[in-house]
N, C-alpha and C positions, 0 to 999 in steps of 0.2 A: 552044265550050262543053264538049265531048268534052275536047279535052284539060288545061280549066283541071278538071274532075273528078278527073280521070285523075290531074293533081299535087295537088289536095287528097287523093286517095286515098293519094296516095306520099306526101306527109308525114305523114300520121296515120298508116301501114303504120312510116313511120320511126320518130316518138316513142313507137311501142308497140314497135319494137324496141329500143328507147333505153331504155326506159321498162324491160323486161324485163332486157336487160343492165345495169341499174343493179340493180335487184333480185339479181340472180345475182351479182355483183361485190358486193353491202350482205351478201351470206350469212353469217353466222361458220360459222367450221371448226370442228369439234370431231372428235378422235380419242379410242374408246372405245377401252379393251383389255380384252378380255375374259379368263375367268380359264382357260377352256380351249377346245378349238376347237368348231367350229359346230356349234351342237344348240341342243336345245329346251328347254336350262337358260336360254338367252341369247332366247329367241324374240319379247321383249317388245321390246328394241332393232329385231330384225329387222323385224319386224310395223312397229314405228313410222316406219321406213325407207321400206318398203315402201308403206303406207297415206299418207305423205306427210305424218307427225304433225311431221315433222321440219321439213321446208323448211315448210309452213304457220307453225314459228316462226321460221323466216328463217335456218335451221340446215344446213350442210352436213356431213353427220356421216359420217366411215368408222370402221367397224366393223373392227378386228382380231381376227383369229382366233388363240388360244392354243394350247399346246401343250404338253409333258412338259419342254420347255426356256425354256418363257417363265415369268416368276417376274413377274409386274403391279406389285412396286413397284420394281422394276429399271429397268423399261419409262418407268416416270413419274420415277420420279429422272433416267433419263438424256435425257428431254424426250421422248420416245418418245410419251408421250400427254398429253391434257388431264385424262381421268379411268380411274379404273382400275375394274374388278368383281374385287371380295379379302374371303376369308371375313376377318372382323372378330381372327380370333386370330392371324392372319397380319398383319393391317393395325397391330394392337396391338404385337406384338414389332418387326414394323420399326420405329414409333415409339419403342417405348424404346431403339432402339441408332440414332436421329436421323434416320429418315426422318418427317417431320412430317404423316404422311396424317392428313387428316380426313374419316371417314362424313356424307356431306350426304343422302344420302337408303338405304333400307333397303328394297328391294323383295322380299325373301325374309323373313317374317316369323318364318315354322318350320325346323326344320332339317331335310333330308333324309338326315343319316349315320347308318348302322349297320355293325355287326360283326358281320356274317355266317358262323355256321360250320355245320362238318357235324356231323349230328346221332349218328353213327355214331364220333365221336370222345369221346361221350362229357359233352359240355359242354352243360349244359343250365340253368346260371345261371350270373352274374358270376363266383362261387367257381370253378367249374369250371375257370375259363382258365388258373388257375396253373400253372404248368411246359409250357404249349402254345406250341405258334407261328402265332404272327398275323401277320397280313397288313398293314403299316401305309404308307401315304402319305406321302411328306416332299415337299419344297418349301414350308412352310408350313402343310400340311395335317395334318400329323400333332399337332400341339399340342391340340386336343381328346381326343385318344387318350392322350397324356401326364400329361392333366389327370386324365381317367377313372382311368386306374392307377394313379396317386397319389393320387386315393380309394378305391380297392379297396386299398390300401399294396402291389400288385405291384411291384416291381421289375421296369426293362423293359432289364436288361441281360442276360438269360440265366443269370442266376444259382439255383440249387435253391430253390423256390419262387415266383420270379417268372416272368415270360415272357420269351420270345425273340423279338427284333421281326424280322420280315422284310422288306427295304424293297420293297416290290409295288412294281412298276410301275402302268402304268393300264391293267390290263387283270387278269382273274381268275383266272389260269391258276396260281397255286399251292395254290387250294384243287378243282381240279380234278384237277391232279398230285399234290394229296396232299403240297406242298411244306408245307404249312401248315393248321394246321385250321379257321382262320379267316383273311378276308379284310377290308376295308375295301370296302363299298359306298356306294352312294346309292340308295333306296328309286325313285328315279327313271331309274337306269342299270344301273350293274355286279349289281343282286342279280335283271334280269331275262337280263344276258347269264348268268348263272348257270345261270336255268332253263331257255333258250335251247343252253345246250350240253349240257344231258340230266337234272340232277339235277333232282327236284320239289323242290315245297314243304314236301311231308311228310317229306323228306331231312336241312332246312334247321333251324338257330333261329339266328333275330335276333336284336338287342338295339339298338334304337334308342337315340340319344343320346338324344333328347329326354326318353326314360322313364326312364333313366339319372341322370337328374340335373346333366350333364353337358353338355346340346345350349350351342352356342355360334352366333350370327350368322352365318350366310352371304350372299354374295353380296350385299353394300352395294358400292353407288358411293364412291369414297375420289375425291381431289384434295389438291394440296398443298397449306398451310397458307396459308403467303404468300402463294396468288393470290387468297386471299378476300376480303383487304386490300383487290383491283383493283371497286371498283360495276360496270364492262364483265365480270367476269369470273362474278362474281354473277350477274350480268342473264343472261348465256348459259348459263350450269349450271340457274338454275331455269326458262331455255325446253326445254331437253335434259331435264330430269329431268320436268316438265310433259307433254310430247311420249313422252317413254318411258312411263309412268304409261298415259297413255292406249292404247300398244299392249300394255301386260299386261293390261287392261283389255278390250283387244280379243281378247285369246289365251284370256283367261276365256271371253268370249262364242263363241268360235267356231271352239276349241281345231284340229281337225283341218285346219283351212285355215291356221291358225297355224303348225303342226308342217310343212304344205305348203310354206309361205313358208320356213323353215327351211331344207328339203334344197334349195329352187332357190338357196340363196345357200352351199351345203356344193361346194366347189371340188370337193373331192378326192374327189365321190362316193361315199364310205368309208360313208354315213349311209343306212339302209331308212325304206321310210315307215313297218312298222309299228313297228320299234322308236322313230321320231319322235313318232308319234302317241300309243304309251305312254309315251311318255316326258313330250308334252304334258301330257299331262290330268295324270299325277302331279306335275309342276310345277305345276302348275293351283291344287292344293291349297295350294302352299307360298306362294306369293304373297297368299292372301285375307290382307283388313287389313292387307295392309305399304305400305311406300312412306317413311309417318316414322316414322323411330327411337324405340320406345318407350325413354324412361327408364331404365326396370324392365327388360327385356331386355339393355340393354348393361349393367348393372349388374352383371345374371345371368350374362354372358357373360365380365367383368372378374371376380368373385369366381370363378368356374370355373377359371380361369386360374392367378388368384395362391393359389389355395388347390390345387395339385398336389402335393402332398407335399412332399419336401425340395429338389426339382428344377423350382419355380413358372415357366409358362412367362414370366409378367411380374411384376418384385418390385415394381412400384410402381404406386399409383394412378395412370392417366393422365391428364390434365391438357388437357383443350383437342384432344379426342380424337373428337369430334363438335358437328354444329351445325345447327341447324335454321335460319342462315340463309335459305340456300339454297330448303328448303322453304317456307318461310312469304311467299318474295319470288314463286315458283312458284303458291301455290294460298290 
C-alpha cells in the first residue's frame, strides 16, 4: 500500500512538474529597451518584474539597460527589441524619415525638462539666454530645445544674437566648469547632481518646459507599426503594458522600496540610494494620470514641434502615430 502511495505521489509530483514546465514554455518573451540606463525613471518596469506583475500575465520580460550610445529606435528597427521607452519628439522625427513607431501607451504624463542655468551669469528670463551657451542633449533629445528657440526666434547657431549650443554630454559638468551657463536637466536627475556638487538653489534659475510652453511627451512605450496588425502581438503589449501600470502604481504607493528594487537590479553599481530615492518620489509626480495617451497632449506635443521656427523638428502632421488599441484590449 506504501508503495502504490508512494507512485501516486510520483505522478501527481510529475504532472505538477509537467504542468509547470508547460507554463514556463506558454511565457511570451518580451524585450523592453529602455531609453537610458537603470534608475528610477524606469522603476515601474523594474517594480513589475520584481513583484511578479509580469509572469502573473504569462510574460517573460528582460529589461535592457540604455546608455549615451543606445538610440531606442535603432534598437527596435534592428529587432533588438519588442518595444521601446522614447520621448515622443524622438519617436516623431524617426517616423517621418520611416521608422513607423507607434505610442501604445503613455506612462509619463508631465514632463521633467528644464534649462538650468547660473544665476550669476546674469540670466534671469527666456530673453536673457541670447548670445549664452547652453547646455543641450542630442540623440533625440534635443528637439524640444530646438522647438523652445524657435519660439524665442533665437538662433541656435552661434550667431550674434542667438545661442551657442554645447553638445552636454550626460552628465553636468559644463555648467560647473563654467563651459556653459546653462545646462539641460531633469527636475528628477542632473538639476540634483547640480546641487550635489556644491551650488545651492539660491545659485540656480530654472525654466521648465512645461511653463514654457514647450513641454513635449516623454517616455511613451513605442512598437512597430506592423506588428499591431499581429491579435498574438496585441494580446501580449496589453498583458506588458497592463502588468507595467500596475508596477508604477506600485512605485506610487511605496516609492522608497521602489527606488530599492531599482539599485538591486543597477549592474554597475554606479546608482546611491539616496540619489534613487530622490529621484523616486520626483518621478512619482510625473506619472500621476498617465498610462493613456491623452489626445490633447500629443497634439500639444505635435504643434510644439512643427511650429519651431524656420527649422520645424517635423513638417508634417503624423498620421497613424499612436493608438489606443493596445490600451483599451489592456484595461
Amino acid at each position: 500500500m506504501k508503495y502504490k502511495y508512494n507512485k501516486i505521489n510520483s505522478i501527481v509530483a510529475g504532472l505538477a512538474l509537467a504542468a509547470s514546465s508547460s507554463f514556463l514554455q506558454a511565457a511570451d518573451d518580451v524585450t523592453l529597451q529602455l531609453k537610458w540606463v537603470t534608475q528610477a525613471q524606469f522603476a515601474g518596469y523594474f517594480v513589475a518584474q520584481d513583484q511578479g506583475f509580469y509572469e502573473a500575465e504569462g510574460l517573460n520580460v528582460t529589461i535592457k539597460a540604455g546608455g549615451p550610445d543606445v538610440a531606442p529606435p535603432q534598437v527596435i528597427a534592428g529587432g533588438g527589441a519588442d518595444v521601446v521607452i522614447d520621448w515622443m519628439p524622438s519617436a516623431l522625427a524617426s517616423r517621418e524619415k520611416g521608422l513607423p513607431l507607434v505610442n501604445i501607451a503613455q506612462p509619463f504624463k508631465s514632463s521633467g525638462m528644464m534649462l538650468t542655468c547660473r544665476k550669476d551669469s546674469g540670466i534671469a528670463s527666456p530673453a536673457d539666454l541670447k548670445d549664452k551657451t547652453l547646455g543641450v542633449w542630442f540623440y533625440g533629445n534635443e528637439y524640444p530645445f530646438l522647438s523652445w528657440m524657435g519660439k524665442l526666434g533665437l538662433a541656435t547657431d552661434g550667431s550674434d544674437g542667438g545661442v551657442t549650443v554645447l553638445k552636454q554630454g550626460f552628465n553636468v559638468d559644463p555648467i560647473l566648469q563654467k563651459q556653459a551657463q546653462c545646462v539641460s536637466t531633469m527636475t528628477y536627475n542632473e538639476y540634483w547632481q547640480i546641487i550635489d556638487a556644491g551650488l545651492g538653489a539660491d545659485e540656480l534659475v530654472t525654466f521648465k518646459y512645461e511653463d514654457q510652453g514647450v513641454a513635449t511627451l516623454e517616455d511613451g512605450l513605442y512598437v512597430l507599426e506592423d506588428n499591431l496588425d499581429d491579435p498574438a502581438f496585441v494580446d501580449k503589449m496589453a498583458r506588458f503594458v497592463r502588468a507595467s501600470m500596475k508596477g508604477w502604481a506600485w512605485a506610487r504607493a511605496n516609492s522608497d522600496a521602489a527606488a530599492d528594487i531599482v539599485l538591486e537590479n543597477d549592474e554597475t553599481g554606479a546608482q546611491t540610494e539616496e540619489h534613487q530615492r530622490r529621484m523616486m518620489a520626483e518621478v512619482n509626480k510625473l506619472t500621476v494620470n498617465g498610462g493613456k495617451l491623452s489626445a490633447a497632449d500629443y497634439q500639444r506635443t505635435v504643434d510644439t514641434l512643427m511650429n519651431g521656427g524656420s527649422d520645424p523638428v517635423i513638417s508634417n502632421q503624423p498620421q497613424g502615430a499612436w493608438t489606443h488599441k493596445v490600451w483599451d484590449a489592456a484595461f
